[in-house]
C-alpha positions in Angstrom: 76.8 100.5 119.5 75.2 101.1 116.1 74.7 97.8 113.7 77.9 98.6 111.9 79.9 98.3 114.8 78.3 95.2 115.9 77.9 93.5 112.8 82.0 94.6 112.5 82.8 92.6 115.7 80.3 89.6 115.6 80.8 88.3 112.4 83.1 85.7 110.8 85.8 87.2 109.6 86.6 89.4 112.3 89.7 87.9 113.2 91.0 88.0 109.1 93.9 90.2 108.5 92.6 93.8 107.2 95.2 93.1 104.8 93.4 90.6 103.3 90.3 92.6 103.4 91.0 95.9 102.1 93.3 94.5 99.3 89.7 91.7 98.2 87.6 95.4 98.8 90.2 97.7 97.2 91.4 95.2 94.6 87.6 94.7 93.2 86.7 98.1 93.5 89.7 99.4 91.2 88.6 96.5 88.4 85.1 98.1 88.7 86.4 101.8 88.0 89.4 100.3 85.5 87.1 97.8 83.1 85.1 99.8 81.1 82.2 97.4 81.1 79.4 98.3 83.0 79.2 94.4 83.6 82.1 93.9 85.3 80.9 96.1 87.9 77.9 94.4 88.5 79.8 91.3 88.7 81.7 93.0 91.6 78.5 94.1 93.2 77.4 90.5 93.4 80.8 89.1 94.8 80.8 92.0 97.4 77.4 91.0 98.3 78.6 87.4 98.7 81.3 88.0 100.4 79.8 90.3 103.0 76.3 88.2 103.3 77.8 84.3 102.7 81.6 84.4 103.7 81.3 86.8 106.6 78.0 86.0 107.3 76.9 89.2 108.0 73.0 89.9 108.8 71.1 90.3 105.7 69.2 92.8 108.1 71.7 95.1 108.8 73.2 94.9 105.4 69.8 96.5 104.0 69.9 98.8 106.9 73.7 100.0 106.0 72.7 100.2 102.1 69.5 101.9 102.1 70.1 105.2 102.5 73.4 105.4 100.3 71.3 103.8 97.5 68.2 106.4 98.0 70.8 109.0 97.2 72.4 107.1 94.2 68.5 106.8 93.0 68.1 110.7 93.4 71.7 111.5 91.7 71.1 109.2 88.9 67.7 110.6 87.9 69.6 114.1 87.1 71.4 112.6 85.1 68.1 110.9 82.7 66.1 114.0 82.8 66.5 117.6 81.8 65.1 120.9 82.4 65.2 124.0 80.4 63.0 126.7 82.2 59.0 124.7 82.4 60.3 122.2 79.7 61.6 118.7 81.1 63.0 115.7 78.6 64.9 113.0 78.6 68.9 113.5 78.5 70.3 112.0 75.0 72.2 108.6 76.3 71.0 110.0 79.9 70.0 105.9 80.7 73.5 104.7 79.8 75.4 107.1 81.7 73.1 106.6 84.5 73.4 103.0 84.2 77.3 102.9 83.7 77.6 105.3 86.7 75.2 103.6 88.2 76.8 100.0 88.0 80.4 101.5 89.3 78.9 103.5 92.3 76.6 100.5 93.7 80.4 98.5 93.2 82.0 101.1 95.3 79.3 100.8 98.0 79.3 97.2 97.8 83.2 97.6 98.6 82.8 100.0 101.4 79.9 98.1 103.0 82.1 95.0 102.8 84.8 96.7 104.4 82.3 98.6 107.2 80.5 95.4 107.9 83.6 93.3 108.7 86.3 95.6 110.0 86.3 97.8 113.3 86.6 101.3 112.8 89.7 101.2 115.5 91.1 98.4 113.5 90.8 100.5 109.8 92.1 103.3 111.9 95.3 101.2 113.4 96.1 99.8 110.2 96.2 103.4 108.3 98.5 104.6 111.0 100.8 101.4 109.8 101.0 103.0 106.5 102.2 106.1 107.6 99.0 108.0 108.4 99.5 110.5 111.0 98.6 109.9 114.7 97.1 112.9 114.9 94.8 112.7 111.6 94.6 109.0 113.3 92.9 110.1 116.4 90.9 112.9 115.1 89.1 110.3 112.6 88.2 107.7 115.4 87.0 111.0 117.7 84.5 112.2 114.8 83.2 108.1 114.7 82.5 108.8 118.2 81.3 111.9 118.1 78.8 110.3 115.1 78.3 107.9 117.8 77.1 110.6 120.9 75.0 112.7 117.9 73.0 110.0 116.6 72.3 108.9 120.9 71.4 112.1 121.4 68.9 112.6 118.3 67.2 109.3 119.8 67.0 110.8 123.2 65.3 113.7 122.0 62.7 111.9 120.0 61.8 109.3 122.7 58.3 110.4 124.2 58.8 110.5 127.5 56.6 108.7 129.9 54.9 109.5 133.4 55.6 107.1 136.0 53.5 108.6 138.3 49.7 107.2 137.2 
């Protein structure tokens, strides 16, 4: 079981309706995108933060773990945005820091929501609830086999970096 999925069926609010959940995540997420204030999403980064770390309780640990990588990438996509090449010539965009730091703001909100939601729902759970709305069973089950299958690959990318050790000395 990866941290996610532990830290989705360990933590406090486990037993809270996903109802409840998704419409806090999805609710704060759309005032990030919808405000045009850069501001207002950071304020939603630090109540997603909260709510994951302080009301769920969720492991500061595996919160970092779960937001590292996404944020590298965010880092990488918002330096293209502040710098620009022409041929051997590299500058500095015009306005490249405020549209990095406006995009910047409402992506780390829309991780912060995600994360919340990943952190404090079970994938079978998200999954179950979708099919309530009218997603198809099929679509249903072919989501929850590729979290498996995410599952099996990451096992076996393990396995095959393990050293392996002689028991016969």
């Amino acid at each position: 079981m990866s941290h996610i999925d532990t830290s989705a069926n360990l933590n406090r609010w486990r037993r809270k309706s996903l109802a409840e959940k998704a419409l806090l995540a999805l609710g704060l997420l759309l005032i990030a995108v919808a405000v045009p204030s850069w501001v207002s999403a950071l304020l939603v980064v630090v109540l997603m933060t909260g709510a994951t770390l302080l009301g769920a309780r969720v492991v500061p640990s595996v919160w970092f773990k779960a937001v590292t990588a996404p944020l590298g990438f965010l880092a990488i996509g918002l330096v293209t945005l502040v710098i620009q090449v022409h041929g051997w010539h590299v500058t500095l965009a015009p306005n490249g820091f405020e549209l990095a730091g406006r995009l910047g703001a409402r992506a780390l909100a829309g991780l912060t929501c995600l994360l919340f939601l990943a952190l404090t729902t079970p994938a079978a759970d998200l999954v179950a609830g979708l099919r309530r709305i009218g997603l198809p069973p099929e679509i249903a089950e072919m989501a929850l086999l590729m979290y498996r299958f995410l599952f099996l690959l990451t096992n076996t990318a393990e396995a095959m970096n393990t050293p392996i050790t002689s028991a016969a000395t």
